[in-house]
Biopython code that builds the backbone (N, CA, C, O; Angstrom):
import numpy as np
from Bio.PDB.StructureBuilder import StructureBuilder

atoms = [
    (1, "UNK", "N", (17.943, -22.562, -2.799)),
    (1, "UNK", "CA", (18.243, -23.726, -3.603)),
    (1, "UNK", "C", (19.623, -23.573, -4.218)),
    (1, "UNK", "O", (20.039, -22.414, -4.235)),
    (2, "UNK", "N", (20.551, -24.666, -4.813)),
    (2, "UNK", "CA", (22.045, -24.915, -5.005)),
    (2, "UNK", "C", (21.218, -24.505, -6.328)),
    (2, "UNK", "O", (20.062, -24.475, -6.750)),
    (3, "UNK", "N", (22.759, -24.157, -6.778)),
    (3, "UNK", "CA", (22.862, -23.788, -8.369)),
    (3, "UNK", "C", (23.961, -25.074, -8.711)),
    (3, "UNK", "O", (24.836, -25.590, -8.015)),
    (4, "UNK", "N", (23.646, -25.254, -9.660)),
    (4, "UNK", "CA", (25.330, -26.353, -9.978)),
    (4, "UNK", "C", (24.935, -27.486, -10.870)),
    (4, "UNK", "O", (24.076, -27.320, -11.736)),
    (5, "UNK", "N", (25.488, -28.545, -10.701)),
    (5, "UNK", "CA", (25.754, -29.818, -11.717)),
    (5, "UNK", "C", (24.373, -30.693, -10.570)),
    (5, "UNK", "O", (24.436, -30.410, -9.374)),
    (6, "UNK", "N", (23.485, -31.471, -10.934)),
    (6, "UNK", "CA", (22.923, -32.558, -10.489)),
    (6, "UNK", "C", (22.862, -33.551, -10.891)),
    (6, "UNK", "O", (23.775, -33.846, -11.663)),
    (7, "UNK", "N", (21.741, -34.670, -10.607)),
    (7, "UNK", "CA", (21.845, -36.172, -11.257)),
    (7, "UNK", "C", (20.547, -35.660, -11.422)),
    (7, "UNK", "O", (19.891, -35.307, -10.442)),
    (8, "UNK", "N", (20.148, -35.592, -12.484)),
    (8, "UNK", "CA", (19.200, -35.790, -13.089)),
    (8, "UNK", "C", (17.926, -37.072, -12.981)),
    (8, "UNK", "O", (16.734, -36.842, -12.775)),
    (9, "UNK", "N", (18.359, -38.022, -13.120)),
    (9, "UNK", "CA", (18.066, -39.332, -13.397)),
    (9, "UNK", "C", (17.450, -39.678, -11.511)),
    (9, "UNK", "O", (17.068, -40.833, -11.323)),
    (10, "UNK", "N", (17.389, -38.688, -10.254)),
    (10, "UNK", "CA", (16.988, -38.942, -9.413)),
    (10, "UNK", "C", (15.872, -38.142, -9.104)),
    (10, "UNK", "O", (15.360, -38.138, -7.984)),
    (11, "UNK", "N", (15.363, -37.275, -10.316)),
    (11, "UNK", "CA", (14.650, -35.835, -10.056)),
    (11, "UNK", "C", (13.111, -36.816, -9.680)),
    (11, "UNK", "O", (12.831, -37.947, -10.080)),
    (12, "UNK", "N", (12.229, -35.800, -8.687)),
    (12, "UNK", "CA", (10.884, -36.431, -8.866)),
    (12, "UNK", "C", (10.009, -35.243, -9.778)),
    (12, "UNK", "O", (10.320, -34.053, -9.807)),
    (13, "UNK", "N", (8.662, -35.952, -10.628)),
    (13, "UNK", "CA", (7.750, -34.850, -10.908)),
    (13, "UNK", "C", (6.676, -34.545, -9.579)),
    (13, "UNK", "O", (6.089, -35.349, -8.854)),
    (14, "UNK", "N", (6.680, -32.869, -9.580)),
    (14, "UNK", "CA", (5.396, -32.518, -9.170)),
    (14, "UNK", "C", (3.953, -32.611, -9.714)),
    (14, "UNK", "O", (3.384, -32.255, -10.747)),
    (15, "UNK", "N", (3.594, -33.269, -8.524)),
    (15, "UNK", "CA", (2.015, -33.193, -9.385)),
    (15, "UNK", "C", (1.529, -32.147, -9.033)),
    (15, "UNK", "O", (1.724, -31.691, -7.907)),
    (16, "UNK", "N", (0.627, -31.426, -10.148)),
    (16, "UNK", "CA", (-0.241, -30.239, -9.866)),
    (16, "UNK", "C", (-1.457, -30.096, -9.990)),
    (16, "UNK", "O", (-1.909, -31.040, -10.638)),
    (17, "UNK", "N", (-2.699, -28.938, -9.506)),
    (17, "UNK", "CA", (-3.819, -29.543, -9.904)),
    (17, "UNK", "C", (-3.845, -29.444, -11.247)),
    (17, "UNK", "O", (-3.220, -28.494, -11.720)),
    (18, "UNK", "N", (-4.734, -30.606, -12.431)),
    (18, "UNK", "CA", (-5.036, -30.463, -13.821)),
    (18, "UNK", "C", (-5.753, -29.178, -13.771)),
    (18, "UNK", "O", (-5.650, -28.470, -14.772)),
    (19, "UNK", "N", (-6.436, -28.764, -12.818)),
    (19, "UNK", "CA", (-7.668, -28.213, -13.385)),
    (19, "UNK", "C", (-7.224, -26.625, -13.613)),
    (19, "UNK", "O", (-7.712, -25.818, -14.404)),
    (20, "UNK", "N", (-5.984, -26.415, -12.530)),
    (20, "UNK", "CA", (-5.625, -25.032, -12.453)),
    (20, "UNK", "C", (-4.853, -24.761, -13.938)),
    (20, "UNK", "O", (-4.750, -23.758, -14.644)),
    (21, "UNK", "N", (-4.249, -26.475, -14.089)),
    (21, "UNK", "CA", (-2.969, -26.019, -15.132)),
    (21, "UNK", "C", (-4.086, -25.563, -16.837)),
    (21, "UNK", "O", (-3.952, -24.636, -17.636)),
    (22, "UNK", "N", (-4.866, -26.449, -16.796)),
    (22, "UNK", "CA", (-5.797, -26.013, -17.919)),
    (22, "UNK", "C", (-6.200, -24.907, -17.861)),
    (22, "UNK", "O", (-6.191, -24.317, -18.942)),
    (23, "UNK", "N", (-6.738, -24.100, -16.611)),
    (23, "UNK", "CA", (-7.358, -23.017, -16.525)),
    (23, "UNK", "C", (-6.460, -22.157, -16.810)),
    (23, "UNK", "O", (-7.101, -21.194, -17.232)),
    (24, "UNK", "N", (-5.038, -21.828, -16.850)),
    (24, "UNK", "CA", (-3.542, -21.401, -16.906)),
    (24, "UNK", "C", (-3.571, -21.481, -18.489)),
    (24, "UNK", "O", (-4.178, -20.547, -19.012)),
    (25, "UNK", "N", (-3.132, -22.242, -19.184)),
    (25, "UNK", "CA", (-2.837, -22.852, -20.099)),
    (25, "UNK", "C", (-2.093, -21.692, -21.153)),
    (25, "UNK", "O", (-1.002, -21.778, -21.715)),
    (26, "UNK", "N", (-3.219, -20.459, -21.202)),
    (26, "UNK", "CA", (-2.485, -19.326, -22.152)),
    (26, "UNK", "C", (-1.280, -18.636, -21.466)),
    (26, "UNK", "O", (-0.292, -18.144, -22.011)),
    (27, "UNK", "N", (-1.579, -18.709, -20.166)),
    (27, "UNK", "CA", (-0.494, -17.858, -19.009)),
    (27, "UNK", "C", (0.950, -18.783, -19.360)),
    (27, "UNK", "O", (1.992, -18.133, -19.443)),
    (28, "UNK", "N", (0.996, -19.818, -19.500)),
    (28, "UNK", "CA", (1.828, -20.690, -19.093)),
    (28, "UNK", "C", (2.490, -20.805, -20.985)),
    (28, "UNK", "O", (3.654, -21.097, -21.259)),
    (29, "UNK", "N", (1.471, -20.514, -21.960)),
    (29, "UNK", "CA", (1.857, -20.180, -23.263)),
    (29, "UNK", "C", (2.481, -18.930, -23.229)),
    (29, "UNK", "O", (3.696, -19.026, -23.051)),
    (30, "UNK", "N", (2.084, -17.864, -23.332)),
    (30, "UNK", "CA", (2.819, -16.576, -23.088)),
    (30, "UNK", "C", (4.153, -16.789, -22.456)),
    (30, "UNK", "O", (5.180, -16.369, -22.990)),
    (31, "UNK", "N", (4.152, -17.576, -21.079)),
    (31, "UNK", "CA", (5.582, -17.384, -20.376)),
    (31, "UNK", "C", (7.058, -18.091, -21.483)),
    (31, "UNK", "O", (8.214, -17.717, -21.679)),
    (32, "UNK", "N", (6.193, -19.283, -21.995)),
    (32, "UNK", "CA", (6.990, -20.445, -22.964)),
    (32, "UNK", "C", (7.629, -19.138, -23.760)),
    (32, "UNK", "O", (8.837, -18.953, -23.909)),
    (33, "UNK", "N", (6.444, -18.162, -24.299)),
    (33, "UNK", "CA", (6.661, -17.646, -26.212)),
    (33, "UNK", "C", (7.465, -16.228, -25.374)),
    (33, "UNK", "O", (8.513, -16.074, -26.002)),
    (34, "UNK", "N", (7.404, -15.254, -24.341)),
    (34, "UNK", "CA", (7.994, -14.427, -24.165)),
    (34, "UNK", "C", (9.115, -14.854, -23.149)),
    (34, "UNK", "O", (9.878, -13.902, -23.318)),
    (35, "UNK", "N", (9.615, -15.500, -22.379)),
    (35, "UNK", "CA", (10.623, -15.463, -21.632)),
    (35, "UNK", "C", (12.036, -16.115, -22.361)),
    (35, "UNK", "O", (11.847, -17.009, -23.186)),
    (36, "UNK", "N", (13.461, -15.684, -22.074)),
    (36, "UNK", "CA", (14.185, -16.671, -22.781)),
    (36, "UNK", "C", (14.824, -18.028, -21.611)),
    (36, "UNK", "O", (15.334, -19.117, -21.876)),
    (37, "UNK", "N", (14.497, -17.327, -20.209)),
    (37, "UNK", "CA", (14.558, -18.439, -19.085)),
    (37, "UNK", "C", (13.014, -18.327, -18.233)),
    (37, "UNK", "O", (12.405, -17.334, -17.836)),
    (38, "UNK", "N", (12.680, -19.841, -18.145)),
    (38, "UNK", "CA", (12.063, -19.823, -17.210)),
    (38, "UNK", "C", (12.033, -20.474, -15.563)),
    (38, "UNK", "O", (12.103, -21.699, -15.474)),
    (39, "UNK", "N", (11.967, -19.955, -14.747)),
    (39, "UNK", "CA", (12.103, -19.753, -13.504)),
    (39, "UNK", "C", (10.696, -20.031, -12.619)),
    (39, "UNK", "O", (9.774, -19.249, -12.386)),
    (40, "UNK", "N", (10.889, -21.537, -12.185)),
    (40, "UNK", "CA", (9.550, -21.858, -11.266)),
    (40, "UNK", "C", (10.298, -21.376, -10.001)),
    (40, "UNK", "O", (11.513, -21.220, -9.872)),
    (41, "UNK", "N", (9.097, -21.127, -8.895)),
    (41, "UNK", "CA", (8.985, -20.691, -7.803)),
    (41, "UNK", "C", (8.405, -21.637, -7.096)),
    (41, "UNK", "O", (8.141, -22.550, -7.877)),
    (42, "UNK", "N", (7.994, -21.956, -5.795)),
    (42, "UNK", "CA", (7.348, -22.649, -5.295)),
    (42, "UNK", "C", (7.117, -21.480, -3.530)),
    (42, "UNK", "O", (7.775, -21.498, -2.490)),
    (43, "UNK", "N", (6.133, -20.787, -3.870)),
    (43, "UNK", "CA", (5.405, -20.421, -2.238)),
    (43, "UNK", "C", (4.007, -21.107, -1.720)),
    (43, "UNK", "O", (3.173, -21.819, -2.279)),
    (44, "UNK", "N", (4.145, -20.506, -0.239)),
    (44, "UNK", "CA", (2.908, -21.083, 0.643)),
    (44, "UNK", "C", (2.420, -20.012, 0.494)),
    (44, "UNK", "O", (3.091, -18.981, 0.552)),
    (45, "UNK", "N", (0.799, -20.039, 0.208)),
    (45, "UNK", "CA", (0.187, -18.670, 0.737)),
    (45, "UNK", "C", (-1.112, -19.614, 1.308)),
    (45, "UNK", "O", (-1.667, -20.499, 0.657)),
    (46, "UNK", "N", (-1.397, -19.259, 2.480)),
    (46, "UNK", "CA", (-3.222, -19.261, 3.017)),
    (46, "UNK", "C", (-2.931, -21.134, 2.970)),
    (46, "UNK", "O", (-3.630, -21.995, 2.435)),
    (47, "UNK", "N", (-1.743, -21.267, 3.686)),
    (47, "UNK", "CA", (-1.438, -23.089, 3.452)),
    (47, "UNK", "C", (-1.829, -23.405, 2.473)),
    (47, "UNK", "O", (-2.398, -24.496, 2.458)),
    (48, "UNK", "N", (-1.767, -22.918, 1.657)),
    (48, "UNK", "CA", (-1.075, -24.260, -0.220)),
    (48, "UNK", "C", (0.242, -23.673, -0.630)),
    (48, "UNK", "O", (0.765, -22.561, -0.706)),
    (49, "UNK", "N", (0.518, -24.842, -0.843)),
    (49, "UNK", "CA", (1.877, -24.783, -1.866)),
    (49, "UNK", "C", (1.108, -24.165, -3.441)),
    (49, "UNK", "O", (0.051, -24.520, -3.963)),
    (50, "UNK", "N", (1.904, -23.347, -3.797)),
    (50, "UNK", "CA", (2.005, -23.086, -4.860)),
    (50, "UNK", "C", (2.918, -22.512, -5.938)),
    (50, "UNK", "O", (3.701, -21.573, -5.796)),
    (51, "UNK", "N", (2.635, -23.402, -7.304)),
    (51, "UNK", "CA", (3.889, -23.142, -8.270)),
    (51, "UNK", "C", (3.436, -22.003, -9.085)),
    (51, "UNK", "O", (2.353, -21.743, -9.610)),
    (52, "UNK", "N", (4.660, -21.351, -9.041)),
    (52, "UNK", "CA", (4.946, -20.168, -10.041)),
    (52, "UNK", "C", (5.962, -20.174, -10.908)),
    (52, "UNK", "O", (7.091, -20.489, -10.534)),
    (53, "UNK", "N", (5.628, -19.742, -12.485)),
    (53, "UNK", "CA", (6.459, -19.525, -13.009)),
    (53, "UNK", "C", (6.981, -18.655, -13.679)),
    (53, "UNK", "O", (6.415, -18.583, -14.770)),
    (54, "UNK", "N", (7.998, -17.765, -13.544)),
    (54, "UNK", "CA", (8.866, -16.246, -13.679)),
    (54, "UNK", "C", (7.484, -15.456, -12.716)),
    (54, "UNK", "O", (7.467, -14.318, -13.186)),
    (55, "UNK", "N", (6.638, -15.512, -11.895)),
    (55, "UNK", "CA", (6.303, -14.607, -10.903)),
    (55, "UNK", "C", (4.366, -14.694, -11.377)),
    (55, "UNK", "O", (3.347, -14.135, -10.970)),
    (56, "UNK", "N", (4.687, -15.687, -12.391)),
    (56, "UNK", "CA", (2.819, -16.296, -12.438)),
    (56, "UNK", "C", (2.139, -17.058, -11.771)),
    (56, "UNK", "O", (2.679, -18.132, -12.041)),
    (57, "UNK", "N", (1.330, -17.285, -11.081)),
    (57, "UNK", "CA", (0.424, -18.633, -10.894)),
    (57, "UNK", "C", (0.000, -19.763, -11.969)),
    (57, "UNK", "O", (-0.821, -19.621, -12.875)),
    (58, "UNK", "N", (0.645, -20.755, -11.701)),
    (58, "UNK", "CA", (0.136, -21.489, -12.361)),
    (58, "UNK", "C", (-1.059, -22.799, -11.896)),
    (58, "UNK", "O", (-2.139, -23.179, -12.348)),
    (59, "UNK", "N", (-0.242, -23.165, -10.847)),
    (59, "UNK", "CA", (-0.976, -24.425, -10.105)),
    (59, "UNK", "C", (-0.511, -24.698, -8.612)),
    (59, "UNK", "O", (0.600, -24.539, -8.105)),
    (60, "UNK", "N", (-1.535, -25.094, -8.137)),
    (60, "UNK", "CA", (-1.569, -25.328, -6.943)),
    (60, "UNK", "C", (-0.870, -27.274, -6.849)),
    (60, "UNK", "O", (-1.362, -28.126, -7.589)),
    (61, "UNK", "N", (0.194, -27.601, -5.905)),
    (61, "UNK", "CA", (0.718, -28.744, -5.606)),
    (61, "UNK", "C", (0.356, -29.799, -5.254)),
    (61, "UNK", "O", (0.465, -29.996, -4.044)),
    (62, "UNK", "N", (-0.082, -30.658, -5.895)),
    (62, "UNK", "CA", (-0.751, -31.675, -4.916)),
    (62, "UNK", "C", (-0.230, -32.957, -4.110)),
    (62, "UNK", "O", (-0.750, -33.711, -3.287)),
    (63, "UNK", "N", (0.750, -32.886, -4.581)),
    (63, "UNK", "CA", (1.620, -34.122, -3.676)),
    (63, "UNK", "C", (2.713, -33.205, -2.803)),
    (63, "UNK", "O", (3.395, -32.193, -2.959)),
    (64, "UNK", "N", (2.397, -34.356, -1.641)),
    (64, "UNK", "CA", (3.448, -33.478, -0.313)),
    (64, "UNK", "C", (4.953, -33.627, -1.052)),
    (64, "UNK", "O", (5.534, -34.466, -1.742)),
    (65, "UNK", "N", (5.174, -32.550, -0.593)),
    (65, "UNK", "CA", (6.603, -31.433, -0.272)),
    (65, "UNK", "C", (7.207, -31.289, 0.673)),
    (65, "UNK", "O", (6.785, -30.509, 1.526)),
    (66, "UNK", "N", (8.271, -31.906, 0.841)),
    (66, "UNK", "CA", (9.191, -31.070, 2.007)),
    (66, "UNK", "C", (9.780, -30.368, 1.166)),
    (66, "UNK", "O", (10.188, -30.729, 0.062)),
    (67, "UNK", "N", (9.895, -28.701, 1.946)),
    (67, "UNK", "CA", (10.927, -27.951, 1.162)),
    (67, "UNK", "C", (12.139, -27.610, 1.884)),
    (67, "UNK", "O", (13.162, -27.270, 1.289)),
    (68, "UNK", "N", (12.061, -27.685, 3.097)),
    (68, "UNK", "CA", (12.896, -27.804, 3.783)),
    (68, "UNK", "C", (14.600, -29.115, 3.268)),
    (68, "UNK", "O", (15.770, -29.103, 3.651)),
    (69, "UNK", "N", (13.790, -30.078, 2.232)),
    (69, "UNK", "CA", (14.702, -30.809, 1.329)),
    (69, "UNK", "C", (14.846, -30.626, 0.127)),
    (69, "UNK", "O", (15.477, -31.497, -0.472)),
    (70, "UNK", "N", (14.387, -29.581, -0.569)),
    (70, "UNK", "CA", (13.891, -29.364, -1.857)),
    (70, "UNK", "C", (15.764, -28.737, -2.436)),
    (70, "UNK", "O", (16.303, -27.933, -1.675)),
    (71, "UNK", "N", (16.150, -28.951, -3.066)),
    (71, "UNK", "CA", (17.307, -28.785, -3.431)),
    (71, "UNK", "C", (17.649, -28.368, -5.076)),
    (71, "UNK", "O", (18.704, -27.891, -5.495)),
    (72, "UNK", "N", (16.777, -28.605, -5.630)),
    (72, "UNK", "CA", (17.172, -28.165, -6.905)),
    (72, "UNK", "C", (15.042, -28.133, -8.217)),
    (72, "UNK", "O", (14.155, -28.986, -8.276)),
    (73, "UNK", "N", (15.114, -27.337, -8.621)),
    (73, "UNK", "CA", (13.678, -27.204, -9.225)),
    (73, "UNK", "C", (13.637, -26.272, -10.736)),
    (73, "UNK", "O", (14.034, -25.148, -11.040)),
    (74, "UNK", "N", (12.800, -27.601, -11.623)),
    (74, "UNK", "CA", (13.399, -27.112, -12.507)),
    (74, "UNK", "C", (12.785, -27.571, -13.543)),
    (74, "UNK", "O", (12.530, -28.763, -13.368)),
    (75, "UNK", "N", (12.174, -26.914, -15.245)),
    (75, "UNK", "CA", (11.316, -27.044, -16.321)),
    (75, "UNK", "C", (11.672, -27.895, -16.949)),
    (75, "UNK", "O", (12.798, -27.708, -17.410)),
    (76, "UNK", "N", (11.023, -29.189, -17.314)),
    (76, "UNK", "CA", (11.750, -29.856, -18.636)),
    (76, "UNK", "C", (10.999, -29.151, -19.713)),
    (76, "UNK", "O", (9.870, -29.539, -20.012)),
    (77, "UNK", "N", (11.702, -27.880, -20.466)),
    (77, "UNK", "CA", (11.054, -26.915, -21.344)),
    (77, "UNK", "C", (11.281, -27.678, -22.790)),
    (77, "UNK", "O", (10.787, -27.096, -23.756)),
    (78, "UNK", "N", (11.679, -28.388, -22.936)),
    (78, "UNK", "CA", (12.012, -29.426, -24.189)),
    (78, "UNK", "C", (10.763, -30.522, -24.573)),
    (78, "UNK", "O", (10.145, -30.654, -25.629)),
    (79, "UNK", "N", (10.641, -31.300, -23.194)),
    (79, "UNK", "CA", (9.351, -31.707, -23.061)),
    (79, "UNK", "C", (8.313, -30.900, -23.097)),
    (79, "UNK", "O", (7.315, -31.592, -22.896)),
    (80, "UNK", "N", (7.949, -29.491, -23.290)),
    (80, "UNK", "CA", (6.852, -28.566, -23.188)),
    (80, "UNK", "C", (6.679, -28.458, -24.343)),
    (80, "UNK", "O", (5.616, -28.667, -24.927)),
    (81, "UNK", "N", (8.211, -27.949, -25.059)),
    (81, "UNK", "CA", (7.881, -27.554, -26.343)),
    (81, "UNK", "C", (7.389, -28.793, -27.429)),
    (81, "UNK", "O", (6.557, -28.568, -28.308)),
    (82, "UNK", "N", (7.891, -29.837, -27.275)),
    (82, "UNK", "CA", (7.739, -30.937, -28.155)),
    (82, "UNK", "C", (6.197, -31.856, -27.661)),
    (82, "UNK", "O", (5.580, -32.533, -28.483)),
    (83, "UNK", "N", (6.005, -31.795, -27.018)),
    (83, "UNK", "CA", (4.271, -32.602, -26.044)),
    (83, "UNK", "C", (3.266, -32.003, -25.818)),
    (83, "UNK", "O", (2.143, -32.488, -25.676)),
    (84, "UNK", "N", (3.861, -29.884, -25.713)),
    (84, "UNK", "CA", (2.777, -29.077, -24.918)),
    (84, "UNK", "C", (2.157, -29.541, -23.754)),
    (84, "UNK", "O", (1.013, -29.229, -23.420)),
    (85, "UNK", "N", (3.088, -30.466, -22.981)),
    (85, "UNK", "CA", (2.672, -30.479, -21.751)),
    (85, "UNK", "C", (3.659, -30.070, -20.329)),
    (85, "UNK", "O", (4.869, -30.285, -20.396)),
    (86, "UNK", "N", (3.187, -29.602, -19.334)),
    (86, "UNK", "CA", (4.323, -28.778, -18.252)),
    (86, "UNK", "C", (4.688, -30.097, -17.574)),
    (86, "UNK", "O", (3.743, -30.843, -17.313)),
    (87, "UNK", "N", (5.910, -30.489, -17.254)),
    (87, "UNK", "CA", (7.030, -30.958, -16.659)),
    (87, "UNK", "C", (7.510, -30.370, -15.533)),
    (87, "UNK", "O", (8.170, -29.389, -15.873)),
    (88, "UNK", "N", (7.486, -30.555, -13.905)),
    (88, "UNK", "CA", (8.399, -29.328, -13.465)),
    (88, "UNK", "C", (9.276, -30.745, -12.082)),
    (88, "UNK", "O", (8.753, -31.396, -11.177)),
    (89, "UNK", "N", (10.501, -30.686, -12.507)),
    (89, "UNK", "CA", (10.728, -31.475, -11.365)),
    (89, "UNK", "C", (11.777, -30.983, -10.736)),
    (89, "UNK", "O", (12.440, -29.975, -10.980)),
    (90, "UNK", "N", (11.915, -32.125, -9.543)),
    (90, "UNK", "CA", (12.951, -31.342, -8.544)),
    (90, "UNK", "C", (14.081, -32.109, -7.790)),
    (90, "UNK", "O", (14.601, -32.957, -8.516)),
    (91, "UNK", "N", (14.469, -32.060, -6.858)),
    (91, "UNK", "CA", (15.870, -33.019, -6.867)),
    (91, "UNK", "C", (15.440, -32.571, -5.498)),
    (91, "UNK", "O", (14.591, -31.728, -5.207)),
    (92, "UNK", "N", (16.452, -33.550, -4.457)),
    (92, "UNK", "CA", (16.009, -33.641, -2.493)),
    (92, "UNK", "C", (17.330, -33.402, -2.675)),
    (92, "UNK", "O", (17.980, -33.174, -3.695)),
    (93, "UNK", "N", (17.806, -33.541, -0.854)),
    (93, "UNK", "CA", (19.183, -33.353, -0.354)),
    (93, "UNK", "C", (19.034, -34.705, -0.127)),
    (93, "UNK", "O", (17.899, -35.159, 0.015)),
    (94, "UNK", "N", (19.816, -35.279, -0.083)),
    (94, "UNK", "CA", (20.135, -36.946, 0.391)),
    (94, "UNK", "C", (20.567, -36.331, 1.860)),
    (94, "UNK", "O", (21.214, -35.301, 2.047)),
    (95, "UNK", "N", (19.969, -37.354, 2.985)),
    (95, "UNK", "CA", (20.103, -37.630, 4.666)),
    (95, "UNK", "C", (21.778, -38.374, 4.846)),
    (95, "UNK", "O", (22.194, -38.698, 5.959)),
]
sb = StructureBuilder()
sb.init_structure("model")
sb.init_model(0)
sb.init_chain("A")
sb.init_seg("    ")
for serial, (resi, resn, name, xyz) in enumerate(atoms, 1):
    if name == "N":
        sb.init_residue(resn, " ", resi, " ")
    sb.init_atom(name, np.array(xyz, "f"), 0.0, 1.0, " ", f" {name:<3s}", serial, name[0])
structure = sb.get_structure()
């Protein structure tokens, strides 16, 4: 994935499962209260997509992915801290 300047304003959200992110919920607290960056991942294992964040499980993906276009991925940690709810979106390559 590019490092750099994006447009924001074109990012999509991932949906994830609710059920994993609830079941998560302290994992995903801990990462907020101990990390000073956080760093989603996105691997396949056993065919699912799945999001990680700094090297946790959090949730499994539920809306299709190309990653093969996936270009930029990334926390709205502002929205976490102020809603307590996870945000994670991502930006394509334009064709």
């Amino acid at each position: 994935m590019e490092k750099g300047i994006f447009n924001y304003d074109n990012a999509n959200v991932l949906k994830l499962d609710t059920n994993q992110l609830n079941e998560n919920i302290k994992v995903i607290d801990d990462i907020f209260k101990n990390y000073e960056q956080i760093e989603p991942t996105i691997e396949i294992e056993n065919g699912n997509t799945k999001l990680k964040l700094n090297g946790y499980f959090i949730a499994s993906i539920i809306s299709p992915l190309n990653l093969n276009k996936l270009n930029n991925l990334y926390v709205e940690e502002e929205f976490y801290h102020t809603y307590n709810e996870l945000i994670v979106k991502y930006t394509e390559v334009k064709e």
